[in-house]
KOLKOL-869308 format. One record per residue: x, y, z of N, C-alpha, C in turn; residue in three letters. Coordinates in pm, whole numbers, plus 50000, padded with zeros to 5 digits. Layout:
N
> n_xx n_yy n_zz ca_xx ca_yy ca_zz c_xx c_yy c_zz r
> X Y Z X Y Z X Y Z ALA
...
END
This chain:
73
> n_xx n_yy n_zz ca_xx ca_yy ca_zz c_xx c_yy c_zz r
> 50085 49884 50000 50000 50000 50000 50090 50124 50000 UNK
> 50078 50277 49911 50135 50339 49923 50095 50471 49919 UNK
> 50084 50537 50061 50026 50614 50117 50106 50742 50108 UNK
> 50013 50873 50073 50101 50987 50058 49965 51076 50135 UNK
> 50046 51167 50221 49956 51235 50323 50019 51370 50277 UNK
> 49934 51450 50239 49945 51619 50233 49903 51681 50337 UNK
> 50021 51759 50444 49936 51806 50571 50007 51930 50611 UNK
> 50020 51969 50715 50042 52070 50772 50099 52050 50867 UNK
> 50259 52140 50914 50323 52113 51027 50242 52093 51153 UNK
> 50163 52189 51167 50072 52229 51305 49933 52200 51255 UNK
> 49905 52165 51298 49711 52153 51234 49682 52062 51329 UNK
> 49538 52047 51334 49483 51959 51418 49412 51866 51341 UNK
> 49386 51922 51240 49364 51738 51076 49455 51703 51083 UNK
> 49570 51760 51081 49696 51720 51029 49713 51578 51140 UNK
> 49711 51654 51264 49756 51574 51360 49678 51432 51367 UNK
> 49572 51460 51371 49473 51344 51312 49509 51228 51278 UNK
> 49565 51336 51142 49590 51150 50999 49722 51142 51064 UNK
> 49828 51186 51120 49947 51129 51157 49894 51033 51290 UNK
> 49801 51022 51359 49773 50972 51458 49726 50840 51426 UNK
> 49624 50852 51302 49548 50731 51258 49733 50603 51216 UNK
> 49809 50718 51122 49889 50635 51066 49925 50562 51159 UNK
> 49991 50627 51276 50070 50527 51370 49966 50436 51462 UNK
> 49838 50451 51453 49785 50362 51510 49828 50225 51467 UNK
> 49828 50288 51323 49770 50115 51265 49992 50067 51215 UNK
> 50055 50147 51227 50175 50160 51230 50179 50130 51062 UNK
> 50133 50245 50999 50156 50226 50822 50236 50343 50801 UNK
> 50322 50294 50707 50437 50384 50664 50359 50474 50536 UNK
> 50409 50630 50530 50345 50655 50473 50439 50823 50450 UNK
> 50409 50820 50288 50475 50982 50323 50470 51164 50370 UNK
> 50444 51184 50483 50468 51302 50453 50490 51418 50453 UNK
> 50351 51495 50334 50436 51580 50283 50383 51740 50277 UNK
> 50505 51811 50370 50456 51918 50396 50409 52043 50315 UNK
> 50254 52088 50316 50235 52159 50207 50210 52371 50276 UNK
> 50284 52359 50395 50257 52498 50466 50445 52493 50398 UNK
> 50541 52440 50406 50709 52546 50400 50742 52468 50267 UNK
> 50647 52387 50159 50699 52346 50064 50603 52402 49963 UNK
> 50621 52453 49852 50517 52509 49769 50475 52457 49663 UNK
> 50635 52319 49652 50614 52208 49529 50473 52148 49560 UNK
> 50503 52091 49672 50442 51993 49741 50290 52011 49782 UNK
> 50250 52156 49786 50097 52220 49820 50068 52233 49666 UNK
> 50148 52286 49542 50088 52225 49399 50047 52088 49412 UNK
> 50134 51995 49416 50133 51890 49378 49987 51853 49433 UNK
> 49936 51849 49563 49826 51805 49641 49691 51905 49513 UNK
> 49696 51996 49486 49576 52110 49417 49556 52073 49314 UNK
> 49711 51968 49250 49669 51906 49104 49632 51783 49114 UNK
> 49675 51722 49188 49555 51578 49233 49448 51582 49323 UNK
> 49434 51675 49382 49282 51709 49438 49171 51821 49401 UNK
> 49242 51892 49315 49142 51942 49266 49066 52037 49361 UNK
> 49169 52054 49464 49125 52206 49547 49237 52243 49673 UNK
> 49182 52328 49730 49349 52359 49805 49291 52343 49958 UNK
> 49247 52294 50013 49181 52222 50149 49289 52087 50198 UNK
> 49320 52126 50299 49392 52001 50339 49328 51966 50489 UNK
> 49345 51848 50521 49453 51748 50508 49375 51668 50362 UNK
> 49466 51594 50291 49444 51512 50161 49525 51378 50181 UNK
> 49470 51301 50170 49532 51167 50156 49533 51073 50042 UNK
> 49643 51034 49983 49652 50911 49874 49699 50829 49878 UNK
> 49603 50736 49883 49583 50577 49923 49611 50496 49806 UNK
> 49729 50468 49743 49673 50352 49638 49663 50472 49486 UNK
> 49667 50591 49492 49639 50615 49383 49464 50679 49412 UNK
> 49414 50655 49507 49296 50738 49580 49325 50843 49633 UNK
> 49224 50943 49580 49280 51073 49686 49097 51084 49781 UNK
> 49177 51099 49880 49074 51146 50011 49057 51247 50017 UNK
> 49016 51382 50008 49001 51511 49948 48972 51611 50099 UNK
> 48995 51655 50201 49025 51738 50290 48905 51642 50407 UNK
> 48989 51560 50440 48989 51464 50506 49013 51442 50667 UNK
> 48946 51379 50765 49028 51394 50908 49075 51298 50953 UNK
> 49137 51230 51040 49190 51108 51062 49048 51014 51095 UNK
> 48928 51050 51159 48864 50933 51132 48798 50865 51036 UNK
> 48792 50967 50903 48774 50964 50762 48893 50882 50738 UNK
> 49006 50911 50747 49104 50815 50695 49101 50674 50751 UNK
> 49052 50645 50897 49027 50506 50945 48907 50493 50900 UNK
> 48809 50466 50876 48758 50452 50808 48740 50412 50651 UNK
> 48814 50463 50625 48826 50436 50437 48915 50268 50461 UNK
END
């Protein structure tokens, strides 16, 4: 499975989906879109809006998402 998380240093979504990850202890990348500007494109061109947190699962994007949305999916 290969998981790419678009989030925010400080946030409280953010903190969320990093919480869900280590629940379930899945490796996953990521990737900061508040001090990287590649990286906040990159999330707006596969999601199709600028709302975070975003998660891609597999080639799924979870579209401004919270960690129990992400357990869940």
């Amino acid at each position: 499975m290969k998981i790419i998380a678009y989030l925010k240093p400080e946030c409280g979504w953010s903190r969320g989906v990093r919480a869900i990850m280590q629940k379930y202890d899945l490796e996953f990348e990521d990737r900061d879109i508040i001090n990287n500007q590649e990286q906040f494109q990159e999330m707006v061109n596969k999601s199709g809006q600028t709302l975070s947190p975003c998660v891609e699962i597999d080639g799924n994007m979870l579209k401004d998402v919270s960690g129990d949305e992400v357990e869940a999916y």
